[in-house]
C-alpha positions, 0 to 999 in steps of 0.5 A: 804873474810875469809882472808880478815877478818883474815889480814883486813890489807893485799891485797888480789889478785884472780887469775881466767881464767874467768872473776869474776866481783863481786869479792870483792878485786883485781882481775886478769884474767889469768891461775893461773897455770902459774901466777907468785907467787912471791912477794906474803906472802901467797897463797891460791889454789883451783884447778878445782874440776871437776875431784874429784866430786862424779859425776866424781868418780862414771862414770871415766873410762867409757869413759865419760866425767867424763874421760876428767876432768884434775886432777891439785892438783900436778901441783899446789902443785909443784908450791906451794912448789916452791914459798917458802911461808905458803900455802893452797890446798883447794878441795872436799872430791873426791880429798883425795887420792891426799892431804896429811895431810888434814884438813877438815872443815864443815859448821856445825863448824861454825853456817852454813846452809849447810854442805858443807865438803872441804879438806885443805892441809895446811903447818901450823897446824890447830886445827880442830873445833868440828864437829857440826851435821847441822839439814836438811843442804840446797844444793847449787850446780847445776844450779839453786835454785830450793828446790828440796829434794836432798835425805834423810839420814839414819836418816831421815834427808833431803838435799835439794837445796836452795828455792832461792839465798837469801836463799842459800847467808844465809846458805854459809854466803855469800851476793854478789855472783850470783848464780852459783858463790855461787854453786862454792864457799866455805864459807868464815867463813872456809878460816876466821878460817884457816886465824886466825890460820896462824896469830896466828903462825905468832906472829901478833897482831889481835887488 
């Protein structure tokens, strides 16, 4: 969606393995791994994050399942770089050691409830926003929306799970998502702002 209101003009294609029926543009399912990338201007990657999470750090090499996460950033950045066209690599804070020259953007850059920090290796500069504090930022991971107190800061400052989807939907500026696409999802005013960057260094017109 943030790239849709960056190029309102361009045709926006999602590639997933499992079928997403509320996406809002032309959707395919099938292994982005191996999808064909040509004929395409610009590509956006977000590959699993199941091996980078806080979770997946903390218990690797235990034996666990934390162990059987793949890691993908390579793989797609190989292929990125093969298709020849402006990319981004999107992922969760985890994944840092395996970006390079990442950008990282927050919810509190752009008015959000949540805080939500993503890494994004992009092939263009970005001039990041000024980080912006979000005062007691609302969770919206797990597997439902229950409000439960997440943990407190040093501060004193909260986190704490959504009450509900409503209110989850208005903190990640999103209204058409279930809730565990909402849990899995990024905001879509970060991909707007790295959208509009791209534009700009592309000499096209935003009227």
């Amino acid at each position: 969606m943030g790239y849709h209101r960056a190029f309102p003009d361009a045709e926006i294609v999602g590639v997933d393995i499992n079928p997403q029926p509320n996406y809002p543009f032309t959707f395919v399912q099938g292994d982005a791994t191996t999808y064909p990338m040509d004929g395409f201007d610009f590509i956006h990657a977000s590959p699993p994050c199941q091996a980078h999470t806080a979770m997946s750090n903390r218990w690797r090499g235990t034996g666990g399942k934390a162990d059987e996460h793949e890691d993908f950033i390579a793989t797609t950045r190989w292929r990125l770089v093969m298709a020849g066209v402006p990319y981004v690599i999107e992922n969760v804070v985890g994944a840092r050691r395996q970006m390079k020259d990442v950008v990282v953007l927050r919810g509190g850059m752009f008015g959000l409830g949540v805080d939500r920090p993503r890494l994004f290796e992009c092939t263009f500069p970005v001039d990041v926003p000024a980080s912006v504090k979000v005062p007691d930022p609302v969770g919206v991971y797990g597997e439902r929306a229950d409000g439960r107190r997440l943990f407190t800061r040093k501060d004193g400052s909260i986190q704490r799970a959504a009450r509900s989807l409503a209110e989850g939907s208005a903190a990640m500026g999103v209204d058409w998502m279930t809730w565990r696409e909402l849990a899995e999802s990024i905001p879509p005013a970060y991909t707007e702002y790295l959208g509009l960057q791209l534009r700009a260094q592309m000499g096209v017109r935003c009227d």
